[in-house]
Residue frames relative to the residue before (quaternion, step in Angstrom):
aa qw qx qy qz dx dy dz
X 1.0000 0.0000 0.0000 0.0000 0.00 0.00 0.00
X 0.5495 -0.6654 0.4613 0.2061 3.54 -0.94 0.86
X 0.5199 -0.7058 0.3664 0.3120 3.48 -0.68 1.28
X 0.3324 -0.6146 0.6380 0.3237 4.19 -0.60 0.51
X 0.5797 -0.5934 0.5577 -0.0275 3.26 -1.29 1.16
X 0.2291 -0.7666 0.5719 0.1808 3.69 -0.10 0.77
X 0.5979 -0.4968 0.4606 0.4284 4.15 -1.06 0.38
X 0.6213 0.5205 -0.3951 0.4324 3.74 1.35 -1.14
X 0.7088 0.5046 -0.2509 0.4242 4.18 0.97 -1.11
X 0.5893 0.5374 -0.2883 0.5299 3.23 1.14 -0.61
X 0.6153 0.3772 -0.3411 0.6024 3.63 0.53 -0.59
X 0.6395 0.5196 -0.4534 0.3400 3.58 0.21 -0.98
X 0.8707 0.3779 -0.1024 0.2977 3.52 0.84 -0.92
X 0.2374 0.4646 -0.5411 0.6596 3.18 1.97 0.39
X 0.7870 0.3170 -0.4377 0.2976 3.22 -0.89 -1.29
X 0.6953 0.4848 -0.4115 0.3347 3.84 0.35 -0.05
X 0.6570 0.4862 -0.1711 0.5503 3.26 1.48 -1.21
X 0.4888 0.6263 -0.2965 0.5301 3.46 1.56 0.57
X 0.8346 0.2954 -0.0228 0.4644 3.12 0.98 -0.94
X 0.2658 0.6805 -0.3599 0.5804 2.88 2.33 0.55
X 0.8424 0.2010 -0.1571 0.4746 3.29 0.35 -1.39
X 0.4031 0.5229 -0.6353 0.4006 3.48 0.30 0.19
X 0.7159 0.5239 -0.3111 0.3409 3.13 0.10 -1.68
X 0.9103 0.2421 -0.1492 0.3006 3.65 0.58 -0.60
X 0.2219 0.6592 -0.3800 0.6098 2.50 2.07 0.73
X 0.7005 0.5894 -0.0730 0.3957 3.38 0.84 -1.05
X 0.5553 0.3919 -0.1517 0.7176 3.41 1.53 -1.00
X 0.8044 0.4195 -0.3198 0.2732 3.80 0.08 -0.20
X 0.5178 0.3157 -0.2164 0.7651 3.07 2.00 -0.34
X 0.8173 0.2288 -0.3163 0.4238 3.95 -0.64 0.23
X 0.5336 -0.6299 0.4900 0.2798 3.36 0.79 -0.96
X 0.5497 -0.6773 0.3787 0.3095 3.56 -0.29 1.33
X 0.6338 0.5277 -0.2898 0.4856 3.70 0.93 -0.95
X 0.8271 0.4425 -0.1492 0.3128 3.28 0.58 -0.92
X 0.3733 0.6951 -0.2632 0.5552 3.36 2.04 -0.08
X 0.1503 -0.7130 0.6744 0.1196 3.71 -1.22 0.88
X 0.6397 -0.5104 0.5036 0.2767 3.24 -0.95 -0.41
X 0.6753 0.4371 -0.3324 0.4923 2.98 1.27 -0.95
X 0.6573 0.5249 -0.3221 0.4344 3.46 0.97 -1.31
X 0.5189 0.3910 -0.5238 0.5510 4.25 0.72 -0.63
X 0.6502 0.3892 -0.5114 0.4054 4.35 -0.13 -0.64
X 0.6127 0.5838 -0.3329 0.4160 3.87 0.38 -1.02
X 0.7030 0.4797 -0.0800 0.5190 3.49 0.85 -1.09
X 0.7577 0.4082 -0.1982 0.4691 3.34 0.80 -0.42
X 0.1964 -0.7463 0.5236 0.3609 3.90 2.25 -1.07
X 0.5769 0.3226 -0.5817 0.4741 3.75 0.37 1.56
X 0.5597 -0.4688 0.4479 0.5162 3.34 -2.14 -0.30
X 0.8482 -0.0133 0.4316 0.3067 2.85 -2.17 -0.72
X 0.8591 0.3816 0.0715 0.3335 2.90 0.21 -1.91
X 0.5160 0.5914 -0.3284 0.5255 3.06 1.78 -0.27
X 0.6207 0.5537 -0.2693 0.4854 3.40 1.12 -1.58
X 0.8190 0.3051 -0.3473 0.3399 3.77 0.55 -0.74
X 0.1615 0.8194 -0.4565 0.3069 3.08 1.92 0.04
X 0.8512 0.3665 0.1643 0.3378 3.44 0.63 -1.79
X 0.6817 0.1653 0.0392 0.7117 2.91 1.80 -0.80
X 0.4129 -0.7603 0.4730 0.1668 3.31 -1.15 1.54
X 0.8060 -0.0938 0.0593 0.5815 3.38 1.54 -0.50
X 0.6873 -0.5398 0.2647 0.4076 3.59 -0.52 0.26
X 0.1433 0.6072 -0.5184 0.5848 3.83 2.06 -0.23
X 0.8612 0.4667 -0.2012 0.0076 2.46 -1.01 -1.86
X 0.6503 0.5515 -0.0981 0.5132 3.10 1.51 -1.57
X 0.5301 0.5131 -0.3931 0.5488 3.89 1.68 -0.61
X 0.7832 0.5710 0.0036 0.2461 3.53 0.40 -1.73
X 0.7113 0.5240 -0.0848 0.4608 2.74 1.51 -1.01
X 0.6658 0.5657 -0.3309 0.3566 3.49 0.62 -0.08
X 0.1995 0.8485 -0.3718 0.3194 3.86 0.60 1.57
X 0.6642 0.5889 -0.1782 0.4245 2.71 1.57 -1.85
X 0.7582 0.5293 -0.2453 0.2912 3.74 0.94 -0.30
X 0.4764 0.5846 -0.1936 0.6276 2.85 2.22 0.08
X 0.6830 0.5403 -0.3089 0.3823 3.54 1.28 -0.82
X 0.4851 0.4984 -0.5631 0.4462 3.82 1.15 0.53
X 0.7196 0.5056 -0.3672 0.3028 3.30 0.72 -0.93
X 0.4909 0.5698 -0.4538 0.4780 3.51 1.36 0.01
X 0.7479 0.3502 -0.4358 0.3578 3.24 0.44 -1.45
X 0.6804 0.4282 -0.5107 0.3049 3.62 0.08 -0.79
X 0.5147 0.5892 -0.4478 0.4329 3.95 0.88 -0.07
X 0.6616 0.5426 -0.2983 0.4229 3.44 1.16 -0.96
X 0.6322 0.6710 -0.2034 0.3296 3.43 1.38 -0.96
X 0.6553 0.6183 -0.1354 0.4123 2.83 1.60 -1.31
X 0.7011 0.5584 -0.2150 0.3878 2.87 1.24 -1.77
X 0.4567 0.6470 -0.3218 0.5189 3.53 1.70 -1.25
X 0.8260 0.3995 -0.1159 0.3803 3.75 -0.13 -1.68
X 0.5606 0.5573 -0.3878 0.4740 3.74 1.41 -0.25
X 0.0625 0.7630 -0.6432 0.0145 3.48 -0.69 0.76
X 0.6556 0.3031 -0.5279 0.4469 4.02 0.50 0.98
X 0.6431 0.4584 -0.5150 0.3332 3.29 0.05 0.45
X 0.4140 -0.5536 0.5430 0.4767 3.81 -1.12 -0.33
X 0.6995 -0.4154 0.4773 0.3321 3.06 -1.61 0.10
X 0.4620 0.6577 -0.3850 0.4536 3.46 1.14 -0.93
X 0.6733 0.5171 -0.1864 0.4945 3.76 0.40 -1.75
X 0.7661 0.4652 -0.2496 0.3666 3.14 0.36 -0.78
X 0.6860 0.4768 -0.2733 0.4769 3.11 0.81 -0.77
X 0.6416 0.5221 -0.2810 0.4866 3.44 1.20 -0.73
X 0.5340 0.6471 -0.3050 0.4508 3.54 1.45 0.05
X 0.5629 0.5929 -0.2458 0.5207 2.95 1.52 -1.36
X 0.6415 0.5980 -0.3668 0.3104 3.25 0.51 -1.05
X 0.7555 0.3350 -0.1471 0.5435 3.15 0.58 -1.79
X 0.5520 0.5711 -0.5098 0.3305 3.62 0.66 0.06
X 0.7584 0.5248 -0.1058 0.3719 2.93 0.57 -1.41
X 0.6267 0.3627 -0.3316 0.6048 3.65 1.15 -0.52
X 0.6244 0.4594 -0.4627 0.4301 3.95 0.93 0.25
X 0.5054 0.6131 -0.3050 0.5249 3.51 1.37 -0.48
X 0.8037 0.1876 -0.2636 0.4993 3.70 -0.20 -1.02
X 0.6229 0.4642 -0.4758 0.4125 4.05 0.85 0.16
X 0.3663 0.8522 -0.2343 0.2911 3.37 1.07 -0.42
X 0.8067 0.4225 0.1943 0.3645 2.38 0.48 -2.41
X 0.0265 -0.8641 0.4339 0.2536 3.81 1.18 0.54
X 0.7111 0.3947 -0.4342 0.3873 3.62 0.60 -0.23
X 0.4149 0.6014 -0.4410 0.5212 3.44 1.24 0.00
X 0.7285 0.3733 -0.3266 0.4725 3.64 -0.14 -1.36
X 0.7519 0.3777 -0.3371 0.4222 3.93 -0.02 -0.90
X 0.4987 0.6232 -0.4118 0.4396 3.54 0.84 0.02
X 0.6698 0.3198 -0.2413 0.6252 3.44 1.40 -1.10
X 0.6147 0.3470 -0.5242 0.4764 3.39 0.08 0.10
X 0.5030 0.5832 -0.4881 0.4107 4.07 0.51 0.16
X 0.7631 0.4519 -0.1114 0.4483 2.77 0.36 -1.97
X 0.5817 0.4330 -0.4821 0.4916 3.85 0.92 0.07
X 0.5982 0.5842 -0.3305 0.4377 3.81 1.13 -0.57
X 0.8732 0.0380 -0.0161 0.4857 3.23 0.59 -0.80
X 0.0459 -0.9218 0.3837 -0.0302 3.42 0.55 1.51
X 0.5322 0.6377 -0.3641 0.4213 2.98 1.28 0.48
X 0.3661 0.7237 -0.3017 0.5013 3.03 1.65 0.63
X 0.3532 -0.8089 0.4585 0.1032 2.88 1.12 -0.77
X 0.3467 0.7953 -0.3919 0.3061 3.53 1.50 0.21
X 0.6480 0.6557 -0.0338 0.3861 3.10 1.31 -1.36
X 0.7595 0.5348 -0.1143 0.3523 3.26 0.82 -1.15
X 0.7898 -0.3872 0.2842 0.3815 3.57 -0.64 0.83
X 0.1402 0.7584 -0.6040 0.2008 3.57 -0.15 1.00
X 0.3607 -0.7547 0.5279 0.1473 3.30 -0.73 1.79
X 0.6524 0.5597 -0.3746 0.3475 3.90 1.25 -0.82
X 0.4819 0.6588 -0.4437 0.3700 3.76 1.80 -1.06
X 0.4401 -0.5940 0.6156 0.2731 3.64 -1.32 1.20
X 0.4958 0.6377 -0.4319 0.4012 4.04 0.66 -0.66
X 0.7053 0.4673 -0.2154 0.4876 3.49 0.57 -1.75
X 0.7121 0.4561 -0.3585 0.3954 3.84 0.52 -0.90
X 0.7140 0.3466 -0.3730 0.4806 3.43 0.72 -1.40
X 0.5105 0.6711 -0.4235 0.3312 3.73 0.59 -0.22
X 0.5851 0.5127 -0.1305 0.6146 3.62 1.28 -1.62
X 0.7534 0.2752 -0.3103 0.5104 3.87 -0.08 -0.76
X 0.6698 0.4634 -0.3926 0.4272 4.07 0.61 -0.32
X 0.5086 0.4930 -0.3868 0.5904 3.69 1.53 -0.11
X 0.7148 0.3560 -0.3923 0.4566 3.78 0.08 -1.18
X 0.3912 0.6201 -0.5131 0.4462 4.08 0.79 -0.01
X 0.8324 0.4283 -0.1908 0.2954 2.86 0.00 -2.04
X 0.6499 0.5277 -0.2548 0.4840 3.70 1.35 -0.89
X 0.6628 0.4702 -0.3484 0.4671 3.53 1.25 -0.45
X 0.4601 0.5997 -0.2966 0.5837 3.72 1.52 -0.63
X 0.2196 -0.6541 0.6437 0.3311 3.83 0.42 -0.87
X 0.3603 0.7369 -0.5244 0.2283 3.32 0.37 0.72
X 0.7292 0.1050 -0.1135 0.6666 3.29 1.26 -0.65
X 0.6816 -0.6034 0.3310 0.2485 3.76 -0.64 1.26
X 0.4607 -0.7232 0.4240 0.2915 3.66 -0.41 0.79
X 0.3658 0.7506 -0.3959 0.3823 3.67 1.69 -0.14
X 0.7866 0.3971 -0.0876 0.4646 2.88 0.60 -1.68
X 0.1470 -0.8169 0.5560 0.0438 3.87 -0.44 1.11
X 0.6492 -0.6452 0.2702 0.2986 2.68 -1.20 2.38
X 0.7077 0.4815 -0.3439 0.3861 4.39 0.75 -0.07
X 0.7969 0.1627 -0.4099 0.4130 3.18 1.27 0.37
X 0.2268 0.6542 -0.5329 0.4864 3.37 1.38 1.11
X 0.6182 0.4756 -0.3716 0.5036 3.75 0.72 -0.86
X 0.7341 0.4037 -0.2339 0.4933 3.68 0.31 -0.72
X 0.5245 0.4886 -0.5129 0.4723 3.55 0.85 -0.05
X 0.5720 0.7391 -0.0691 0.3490 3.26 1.24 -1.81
X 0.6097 0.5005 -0.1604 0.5933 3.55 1.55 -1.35
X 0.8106 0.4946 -0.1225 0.2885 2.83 0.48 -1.57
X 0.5538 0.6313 -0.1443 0.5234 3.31 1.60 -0.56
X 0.7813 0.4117 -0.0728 0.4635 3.30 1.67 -1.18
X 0.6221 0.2244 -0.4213 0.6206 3.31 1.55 0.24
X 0.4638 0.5578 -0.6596 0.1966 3.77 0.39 0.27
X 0.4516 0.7977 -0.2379 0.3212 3.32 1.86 -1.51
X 0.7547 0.4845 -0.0907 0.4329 3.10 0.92 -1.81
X 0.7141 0.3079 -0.1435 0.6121 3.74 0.96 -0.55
X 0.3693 0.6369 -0.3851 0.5565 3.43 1.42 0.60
X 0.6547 0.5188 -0.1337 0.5332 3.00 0.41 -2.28
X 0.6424 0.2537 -0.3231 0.6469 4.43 0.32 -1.05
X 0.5664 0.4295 -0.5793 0.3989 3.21 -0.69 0.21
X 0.8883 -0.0180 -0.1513 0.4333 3.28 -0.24 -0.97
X 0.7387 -0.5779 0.2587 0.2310 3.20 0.56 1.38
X 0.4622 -0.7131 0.2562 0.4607 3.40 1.65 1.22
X 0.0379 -0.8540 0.4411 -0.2732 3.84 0.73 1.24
X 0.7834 0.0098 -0.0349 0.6205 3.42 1.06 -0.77
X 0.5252 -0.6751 0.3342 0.3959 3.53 -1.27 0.06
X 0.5032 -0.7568 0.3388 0.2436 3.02 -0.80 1.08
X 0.5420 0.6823 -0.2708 0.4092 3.29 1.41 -1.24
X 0.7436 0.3613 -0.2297 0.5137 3.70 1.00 -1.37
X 0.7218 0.4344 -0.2638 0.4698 3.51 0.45 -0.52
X 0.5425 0.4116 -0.4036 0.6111 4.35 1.21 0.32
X 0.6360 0.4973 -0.3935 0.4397 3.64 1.02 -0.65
X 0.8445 0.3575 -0.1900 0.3506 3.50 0.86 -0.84
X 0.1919 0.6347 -0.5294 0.5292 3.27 2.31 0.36
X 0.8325 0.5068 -0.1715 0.1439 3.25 -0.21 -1.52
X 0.6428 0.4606 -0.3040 0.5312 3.04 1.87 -0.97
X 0.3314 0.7697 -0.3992 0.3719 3.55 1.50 0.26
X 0.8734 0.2846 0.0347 0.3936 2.76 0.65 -2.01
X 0.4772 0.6532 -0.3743 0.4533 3.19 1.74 -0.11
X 0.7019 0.5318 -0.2545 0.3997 3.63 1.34 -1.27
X 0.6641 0.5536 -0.2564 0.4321 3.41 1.37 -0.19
X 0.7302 0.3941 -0.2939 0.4745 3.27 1.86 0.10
X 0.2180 0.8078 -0.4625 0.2933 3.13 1.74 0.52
X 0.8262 0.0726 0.0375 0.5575 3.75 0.33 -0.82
């Protein structure tokens, strides 16, 4: 059973997931450089001190905003583990459309990736062995390669990067045309694209 939330945690997290989007609300209309700290706290109706409360630094406060999305992986991850009629194949193709319904979802999630495409030297982007996304993503390939669904040629690290790669094209697709179509069905059927081409 899921922990109940005290009125103090609950506040604790609006007020953070508040100052998430300001802040990148902020970076998308002024520009990450051009943003203080003081002005994302002004903008948001907290201190300073609140903002570092939560955030080691303004990096941080762009970059940082994953960790609330990562239950919703794990409990995907659980499932996928605890599911024994489907193939792995299915499953992964779930992931797919899960996961591009998750990070579109999620407006402080989604504008985060549209940062982190601005300012890739952050490093926001990049391959991250701790991201729950990247694992359940890796173990739903090494399925698929034990299944023979996806050829043993193809090693389960650069199937993931097809896999990535497929999922922010989706995602900056999806902005473009102004979320217009569903993403969820149309990343599922990229994928069964690209999945059929690693069969053999």
């Amino acid at each position: 059973m899921a922990e109940k939330l005290t009125p103090r945690k609950q506040q604790a997290l609006e007020m953070r997931s508040r100052i998430q989007n300001v802040a990148l609300d902020l970076f998308d209309r002024e520009g990450f450089e051009n943003v203080s700290v003081e002005e994302i706290a002004q903008k948001a109706g907290c201190s300073v001190g609140n903002i570092y409360h939560y955030f080691k630094s303004k990096d941080e406060l762009a970059i940082q905003v994953t960790s609330h999305v990562d239950a919703a992986y794990l409990t995907l991850e659980k499932a996928y583990l605890a599911d024994t009629a489907r193939t792995a194949r299915e499953k992964l193709l779930d992931f797919v459309g899960q996961s591009l319904r998750i990070c579109t979802g999620d407006s402080v999630l989604y504008k985060a990736f549209i940062h982190a495409m601005k300012y890739p030297e952050q490093k926001a982007l990049q391959r991250n062995e701790h991201r729950i996304y990247f694992r359940v993503l890796a173990e739903l390939v090494a399925l698929c390669r034990q299944e023979g669904s996806i050829h043993q040629t193809y090693d389960t690290d650069t199937v993931v990067e097809y896999l990535v790669t497929l999922h922010r094209g989706m995602l900056l697709e999806w902005r473009i045309y102004e979320g217009a179509f569903d993403i969820a069905a149309r990343g599922m059927a990229m994928a069964e694209i690209l999945l059929r081409g690693l069969e053999t």
